[in-house]
C-alpha positions as CSV (number, residue, x, y, z in Angstrom):
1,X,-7.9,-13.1,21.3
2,X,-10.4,-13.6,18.8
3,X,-8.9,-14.5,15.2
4,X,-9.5,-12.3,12.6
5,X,-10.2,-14.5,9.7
6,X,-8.3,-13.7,6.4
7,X,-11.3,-14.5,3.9
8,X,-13.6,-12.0,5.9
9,X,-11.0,-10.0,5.9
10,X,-11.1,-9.7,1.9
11,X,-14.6,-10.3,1.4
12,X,-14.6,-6.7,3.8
13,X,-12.4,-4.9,2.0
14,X,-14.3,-5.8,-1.6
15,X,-17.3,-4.0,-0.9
16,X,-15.4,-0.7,0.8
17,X,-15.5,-2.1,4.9
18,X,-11.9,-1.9,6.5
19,X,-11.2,-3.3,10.6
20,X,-9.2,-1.2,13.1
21,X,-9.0,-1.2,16.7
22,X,-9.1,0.9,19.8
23,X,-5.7,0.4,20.8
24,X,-2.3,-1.6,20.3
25,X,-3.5,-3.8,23.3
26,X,-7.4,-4.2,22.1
27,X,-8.4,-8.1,22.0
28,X,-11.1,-7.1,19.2
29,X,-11.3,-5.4,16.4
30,X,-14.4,-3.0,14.6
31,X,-15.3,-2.3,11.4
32,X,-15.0,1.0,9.6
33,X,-17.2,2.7,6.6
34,X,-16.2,6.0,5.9
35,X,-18.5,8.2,4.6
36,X,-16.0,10.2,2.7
37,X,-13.1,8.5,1.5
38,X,-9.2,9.3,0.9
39,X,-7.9,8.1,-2.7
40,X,-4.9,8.8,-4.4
41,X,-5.7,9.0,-8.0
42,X,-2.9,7.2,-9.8
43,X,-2.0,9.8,-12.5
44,X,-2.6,12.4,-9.7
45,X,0.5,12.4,-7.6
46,X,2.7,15.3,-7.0
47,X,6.4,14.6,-7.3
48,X,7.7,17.6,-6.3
49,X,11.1,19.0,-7.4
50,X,12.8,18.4,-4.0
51,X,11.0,14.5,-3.5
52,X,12.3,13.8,-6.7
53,X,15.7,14.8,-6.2
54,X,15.4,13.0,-2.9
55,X,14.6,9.8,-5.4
56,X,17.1,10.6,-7.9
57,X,19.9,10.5,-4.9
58,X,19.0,7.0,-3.9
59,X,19.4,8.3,-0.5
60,X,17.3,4.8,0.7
61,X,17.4,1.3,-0.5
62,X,14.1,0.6,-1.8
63,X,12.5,-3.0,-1.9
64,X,9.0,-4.5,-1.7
65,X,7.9,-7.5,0.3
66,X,11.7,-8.2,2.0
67,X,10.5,-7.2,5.3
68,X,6.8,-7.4,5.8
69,X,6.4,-8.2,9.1
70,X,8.8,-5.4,10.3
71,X,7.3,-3.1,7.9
72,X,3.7,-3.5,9.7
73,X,5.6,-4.1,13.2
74,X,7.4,-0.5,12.8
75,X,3.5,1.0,11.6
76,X,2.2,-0.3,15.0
77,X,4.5,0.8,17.2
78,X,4.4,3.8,19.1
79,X,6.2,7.1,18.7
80,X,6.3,10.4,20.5
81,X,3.4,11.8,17.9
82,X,1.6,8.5,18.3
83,X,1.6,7.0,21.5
84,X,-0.7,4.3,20.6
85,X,-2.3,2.3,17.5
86,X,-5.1,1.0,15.9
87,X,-2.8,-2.0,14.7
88,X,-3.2,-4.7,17.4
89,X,-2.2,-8.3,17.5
90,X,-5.2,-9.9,16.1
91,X,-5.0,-7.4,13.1
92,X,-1.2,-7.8,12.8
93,X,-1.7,-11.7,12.5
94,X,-4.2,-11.4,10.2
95,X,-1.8,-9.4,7.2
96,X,0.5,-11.7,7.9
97,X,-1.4,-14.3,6.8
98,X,-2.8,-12.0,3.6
99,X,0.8,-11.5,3.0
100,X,1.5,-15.2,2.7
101,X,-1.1,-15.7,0.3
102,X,-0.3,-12.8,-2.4
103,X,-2.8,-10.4,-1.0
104,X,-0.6,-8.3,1.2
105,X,2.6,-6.1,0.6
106,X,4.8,-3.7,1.8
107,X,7.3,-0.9,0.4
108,X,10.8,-0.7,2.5
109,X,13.0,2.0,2.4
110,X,16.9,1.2,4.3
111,X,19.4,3.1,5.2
112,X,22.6,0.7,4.8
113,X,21.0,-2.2,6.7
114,X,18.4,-0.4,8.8
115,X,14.8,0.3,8.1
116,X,13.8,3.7,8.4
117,X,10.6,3.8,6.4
118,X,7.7,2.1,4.4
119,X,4.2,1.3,4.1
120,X,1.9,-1.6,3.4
121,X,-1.5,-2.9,2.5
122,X,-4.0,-5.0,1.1
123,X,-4.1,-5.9,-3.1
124,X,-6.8,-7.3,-4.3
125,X,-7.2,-7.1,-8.3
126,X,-6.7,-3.8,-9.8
127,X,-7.2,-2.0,-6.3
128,X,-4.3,-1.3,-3.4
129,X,-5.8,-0.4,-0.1
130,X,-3.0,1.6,1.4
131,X,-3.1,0.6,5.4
132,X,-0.6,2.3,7.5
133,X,3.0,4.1,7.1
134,X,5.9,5.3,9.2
135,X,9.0,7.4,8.3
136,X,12.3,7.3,11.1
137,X,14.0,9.5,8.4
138,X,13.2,12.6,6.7
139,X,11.2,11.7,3.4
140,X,11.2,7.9,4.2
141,X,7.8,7.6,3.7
142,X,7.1,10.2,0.8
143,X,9.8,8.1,-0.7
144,X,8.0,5.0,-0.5
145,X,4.7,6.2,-1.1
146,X,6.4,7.0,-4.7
147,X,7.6,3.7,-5.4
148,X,4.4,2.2,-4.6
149,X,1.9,4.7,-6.7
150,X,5.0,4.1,-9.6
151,X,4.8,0.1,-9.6
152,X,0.9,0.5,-9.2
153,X,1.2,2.3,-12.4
154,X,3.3,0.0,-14.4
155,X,1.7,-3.1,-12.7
156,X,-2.3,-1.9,-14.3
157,X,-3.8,-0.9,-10.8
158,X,-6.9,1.5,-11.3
159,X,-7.2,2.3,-7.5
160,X,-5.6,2.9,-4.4
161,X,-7.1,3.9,-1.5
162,X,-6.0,5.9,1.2
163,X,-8.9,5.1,3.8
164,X,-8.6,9.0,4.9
165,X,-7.7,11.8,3.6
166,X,-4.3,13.6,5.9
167,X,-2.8,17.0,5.3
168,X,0.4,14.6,4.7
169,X,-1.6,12.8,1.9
170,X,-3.2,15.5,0.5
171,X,0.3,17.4,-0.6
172,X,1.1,14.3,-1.9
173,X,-1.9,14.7,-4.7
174,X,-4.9,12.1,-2.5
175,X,-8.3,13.5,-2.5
176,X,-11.4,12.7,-0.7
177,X,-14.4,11.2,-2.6
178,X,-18.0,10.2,-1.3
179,X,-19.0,6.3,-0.7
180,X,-21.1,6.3,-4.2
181,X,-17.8,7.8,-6.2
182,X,-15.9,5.4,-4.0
183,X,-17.9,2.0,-4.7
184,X,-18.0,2.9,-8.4
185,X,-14.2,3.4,-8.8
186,X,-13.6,-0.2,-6.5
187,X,-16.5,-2.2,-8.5
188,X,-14.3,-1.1,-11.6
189,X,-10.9,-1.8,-9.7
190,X,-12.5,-5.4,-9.3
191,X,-14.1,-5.8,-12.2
192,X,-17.2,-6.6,-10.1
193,X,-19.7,-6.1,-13.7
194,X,-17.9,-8.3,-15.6
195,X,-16.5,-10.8,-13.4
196,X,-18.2,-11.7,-10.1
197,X,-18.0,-14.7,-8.4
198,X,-14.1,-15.5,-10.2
199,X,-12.8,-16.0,-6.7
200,X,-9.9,-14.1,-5.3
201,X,-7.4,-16.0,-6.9
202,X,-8.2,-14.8,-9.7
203,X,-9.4,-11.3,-8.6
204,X,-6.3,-11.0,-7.8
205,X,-4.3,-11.7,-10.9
206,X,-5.6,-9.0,-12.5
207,X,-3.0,-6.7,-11.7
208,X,0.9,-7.0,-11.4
209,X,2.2,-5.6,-8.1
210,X,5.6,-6.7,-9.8
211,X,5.7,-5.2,-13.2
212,X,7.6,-2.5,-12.6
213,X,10.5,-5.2,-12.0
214,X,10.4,-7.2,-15.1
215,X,11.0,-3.6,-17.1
216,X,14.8,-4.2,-17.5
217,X,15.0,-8.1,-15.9
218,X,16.4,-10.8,-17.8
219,X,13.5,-12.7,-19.7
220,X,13.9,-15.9,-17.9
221,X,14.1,-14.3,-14.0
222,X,11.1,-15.2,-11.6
223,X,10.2,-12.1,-9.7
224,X,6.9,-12.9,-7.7
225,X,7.7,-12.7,-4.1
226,X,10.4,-10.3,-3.1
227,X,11.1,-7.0,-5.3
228,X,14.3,-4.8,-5.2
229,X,16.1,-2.3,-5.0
230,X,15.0,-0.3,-7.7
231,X,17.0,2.9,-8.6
232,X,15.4,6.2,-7.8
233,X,16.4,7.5,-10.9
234,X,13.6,4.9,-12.3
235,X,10.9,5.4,-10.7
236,X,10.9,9.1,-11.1
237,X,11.1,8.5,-14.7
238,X,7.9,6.5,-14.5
239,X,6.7,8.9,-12.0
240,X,7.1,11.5,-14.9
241,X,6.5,15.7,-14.5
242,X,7.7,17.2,-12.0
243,X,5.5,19.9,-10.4
């Protein structure tokens, strides 16, 4: 197997390019440009009346980076709708490795002790690339699409990206753009005018994917590598109106 290397990984997804792969059990990967792209505006999410009483309930645990590897393991595996993946081993070893540096997170949503739902993807400055999600509950991954557009907010994100645009996504408030709209928005995301050639370190410090937890911590508590639970009640709060 061919390894996918984590810096061409991120030098990819800075100009718009994203790797998939034929199947679970592919050895290689290919690179994908869409033509039209899926986004989900961040003041453009519909939290509908029943999702937020879903969040209100606390119905799941919520918590980011606790279980990445399970959380990417439970996107590639199959189900009855999806008998097989684009997610194979070369780009499951890959994330992980984006994940240990800071560039990679997920959202997890538990029931008691068991995970039932999240998503993950790729951060890199003020942009979120959104990669895959699975729900094994009703409104598991509505749910944790929420927390994640919420902390996105709160943390100074500009963009996240949704690769495509699904019926799924789309009642959820994403929208499809063209490449030109698309580059534009991501050059802003990443500040591309005004700072190129800063490095991804610090391309990446220019958003915090863990604001939204420093709200109501205690001034002196280091939050930087496992987020959670946060109440429901919160983040539709942040969330806002209600349609």
């Amino acid at each position: 197997m061919t390894v996918l290397d984590p810096d061409l990984l991120l030098r990819a997804y800075s100009i718009g390019v994203f790797p998939m792969a034929d199947s679970r059990r592919a050895r290689d990967v290919f690179w994908v440009e869409p033509k039209k792209r899926g986004i989900l505006p961040l003041d453009g999410f519909r939290l509908s009346r029943s999702l937020a009483k879903t969040l209100r309930s606390d119905r799941f645990t919520v918590t980011a980076d606790k279980a990445f590897g399970a959380t990417v393991a439970a996107c590639a595996a199959a189900t009855p709708d999806r008998p097989d993946t684009w997610i194979n081993g070369q780009i499951e070893a890959a994330y992980a490795e984006l994940h240990a540096r800071g560039h990679a997170h997920s959202i997890e949503c538990w029931d008691d002790d068991r995970l039932v739902g999240g998503l993950y993807g790729v951060r890199l400055g003020a942009a979120f690339f959104g990669e895959s999600m699975f729900s094994r509950a009703r409104d598991a991954s509505k749910v944790a699409l929420a927390h994640l557009v919420a902390r996105l907010r709160v943390g100074g994100f500009r963009l996240l990206d949704c690769q495509f645009l699904t019926p799924h996504l789309a009642s959820l408030g994403a929208i499809e753009i063209g490449r030109e709209d698309y580059v534009s928005l991501l050059d802003g995301a990443l500040g591309v005018a005004a700072g190129a050639g800063a490095g991804w370190a610090s391309l990446a410090g220019s958003a915090d994917f863990f604001a939204v937890d420093r709200l109501e911590a205690p001034s002196d508590a280091v939050i930087d590598t496992v987020s959670g639970p946060i109440s429901g009640w919160r983040i539709a709060q942040l969330l806002g109106q209600t349609s």
